[in-house]
C-alpha positions in Angstrom: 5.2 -1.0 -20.9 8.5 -3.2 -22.2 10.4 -3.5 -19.4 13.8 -2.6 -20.5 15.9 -3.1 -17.4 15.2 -7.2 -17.2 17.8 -8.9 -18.8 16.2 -12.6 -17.4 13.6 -13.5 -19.3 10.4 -14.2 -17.2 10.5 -18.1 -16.2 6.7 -18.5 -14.5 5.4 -22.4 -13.7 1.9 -23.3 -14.2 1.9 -23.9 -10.6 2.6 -19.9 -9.8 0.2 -19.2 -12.7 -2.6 -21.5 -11.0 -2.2 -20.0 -7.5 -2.0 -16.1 -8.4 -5.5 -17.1 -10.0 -6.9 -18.5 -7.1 -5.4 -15.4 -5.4 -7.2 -12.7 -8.1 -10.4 -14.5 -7.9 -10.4 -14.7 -4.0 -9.8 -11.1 -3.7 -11.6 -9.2 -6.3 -14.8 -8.8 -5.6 -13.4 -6.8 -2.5 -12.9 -3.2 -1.7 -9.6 -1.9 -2.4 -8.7 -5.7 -3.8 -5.6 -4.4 -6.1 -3.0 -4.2 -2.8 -3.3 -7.3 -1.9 -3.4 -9.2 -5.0 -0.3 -7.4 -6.1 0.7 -8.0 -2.6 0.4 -12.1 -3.0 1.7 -11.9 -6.5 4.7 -10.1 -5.6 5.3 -13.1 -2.8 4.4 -15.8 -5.2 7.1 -14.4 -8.2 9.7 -12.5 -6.1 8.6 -9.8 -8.3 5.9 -8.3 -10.5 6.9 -9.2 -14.2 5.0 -7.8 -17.2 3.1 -10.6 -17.6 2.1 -11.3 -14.3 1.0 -7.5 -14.4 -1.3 -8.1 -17.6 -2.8 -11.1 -16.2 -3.9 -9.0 -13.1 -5.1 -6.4 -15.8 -6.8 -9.0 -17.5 -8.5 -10.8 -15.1 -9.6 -8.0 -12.7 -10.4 -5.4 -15.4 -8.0 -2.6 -13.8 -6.6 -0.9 -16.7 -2.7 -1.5 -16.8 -1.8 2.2 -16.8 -3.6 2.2 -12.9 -2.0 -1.1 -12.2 1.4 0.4 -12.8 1.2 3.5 -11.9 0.0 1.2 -8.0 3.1 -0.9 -8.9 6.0 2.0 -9.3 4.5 4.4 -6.8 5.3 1.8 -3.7 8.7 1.0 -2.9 7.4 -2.7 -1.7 7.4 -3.3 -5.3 9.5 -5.0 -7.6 9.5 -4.8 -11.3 12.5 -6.3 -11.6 13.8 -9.9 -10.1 16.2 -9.6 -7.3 20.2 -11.7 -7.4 21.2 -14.3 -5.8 23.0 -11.3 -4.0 21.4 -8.0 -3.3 23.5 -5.4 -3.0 22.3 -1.8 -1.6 24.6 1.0 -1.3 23.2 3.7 1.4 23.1 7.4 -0.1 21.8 8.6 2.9 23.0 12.2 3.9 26.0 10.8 6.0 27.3 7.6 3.5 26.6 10.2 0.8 29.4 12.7 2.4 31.6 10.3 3.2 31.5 9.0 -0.5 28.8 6.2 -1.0 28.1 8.1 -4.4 31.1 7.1 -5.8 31.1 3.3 -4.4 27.9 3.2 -6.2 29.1 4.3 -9.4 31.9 1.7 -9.3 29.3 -1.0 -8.4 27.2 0.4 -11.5 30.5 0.0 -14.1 31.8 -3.2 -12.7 28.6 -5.0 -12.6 27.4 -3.4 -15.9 23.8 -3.2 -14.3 21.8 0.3 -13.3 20.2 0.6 -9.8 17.4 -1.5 -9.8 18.6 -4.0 -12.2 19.9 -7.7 -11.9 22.5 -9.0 -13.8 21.8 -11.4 -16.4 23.0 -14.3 -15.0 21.3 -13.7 -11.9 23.7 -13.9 -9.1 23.6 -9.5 -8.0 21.2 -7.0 -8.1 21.4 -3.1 -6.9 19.7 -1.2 -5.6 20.2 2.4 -3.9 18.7 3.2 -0.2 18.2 6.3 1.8 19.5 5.3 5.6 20.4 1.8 6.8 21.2 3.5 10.4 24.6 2.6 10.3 26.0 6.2 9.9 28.7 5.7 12.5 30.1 3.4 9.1 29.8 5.5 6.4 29.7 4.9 3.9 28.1 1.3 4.0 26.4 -1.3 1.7 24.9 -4.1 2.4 25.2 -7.6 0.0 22.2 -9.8 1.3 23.0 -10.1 5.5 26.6 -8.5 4.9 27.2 -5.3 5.8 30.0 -3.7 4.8 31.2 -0.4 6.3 33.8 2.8 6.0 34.3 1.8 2.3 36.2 2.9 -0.5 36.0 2.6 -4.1 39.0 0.2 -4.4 37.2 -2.2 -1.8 34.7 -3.5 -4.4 36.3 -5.4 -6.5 37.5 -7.4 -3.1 33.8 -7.5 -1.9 32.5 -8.7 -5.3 34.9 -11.7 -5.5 33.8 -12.7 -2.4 30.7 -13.6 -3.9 31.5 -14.3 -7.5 32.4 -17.9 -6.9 
């Protein structure tokens, strides 16, 4: 299960390897115990790297095929780590009229990164949404807390330098 889309090589400290231990061994001798150990891992990471994935495998005996298959069926789930800046572009029905596909696209060739990816520095990730309830905007993204409303394409590159420094 190489995961092809992270470009930042997985950086975990003994001390996040110690305490997602304590976490698997709390939890699994309990019904249902795969949610929230994935749950806790997720928390203790800011995502759910490969390896992280195999030592849950490991340790619980869930084969990693069920374990992933748990992992990319819930949006609550990251396989990938997040930017400094998360960027996600609504393609809800009424951004997606009003041209949100296209202000994703852009965001996609001038960050060089798919939906779902980070860059490899670090600083943006993006991700695509459904509805942010901002349709009176369309269309809108959002870059962390920043909302950012009645675009156009040519507004990214302004938006972008705003957080490139």
């Amino acid at each position: 299960m190489a995961n092809k889309k992270c470009a930042i090589p997985f950086t975990g400290t003994p001390e996040q390897e110690e305490e997602l231990m304590r976490v698997i061994h709390e939890h699994k001798e309990e019904k249902g115990f795969l949610m929230p150990i994935l749950q806790k891992a997720q928390e203790i990471y800011g995502y759910l790297p490969e390896e992280v994935l195999e030592k849950i495998a490991t340790e619980t005996g869930v084969p990693m095929a069920e374990i992933y298959g748990v992992v990319t069926f819930y949006s609550q789930f990251a396989l990938n780590p997040k930017g400094k800046y998360k960027i996600s572009v609504c393609l809800g029905t009424a951004c997606y009229v009003k041209g949100s596909g296209a202000v994703y696209n852009r965001l996609q060739q001038k960050l060089g990164i798919q939906g779902g990816e980070c860059t490899p520095d670090g600083k943006f990730s993006l991700e695509a949404c459904r509805c942010i309830g901002a349709c009176g905007l369309a269309p809108v993204i959002t870059v962390n807390d920043d909302v950012y409303g009645r675009l156009e394409v040519d507004d990214i590159d302004d938006i972008l330098a705003k957080y490139a420094e």
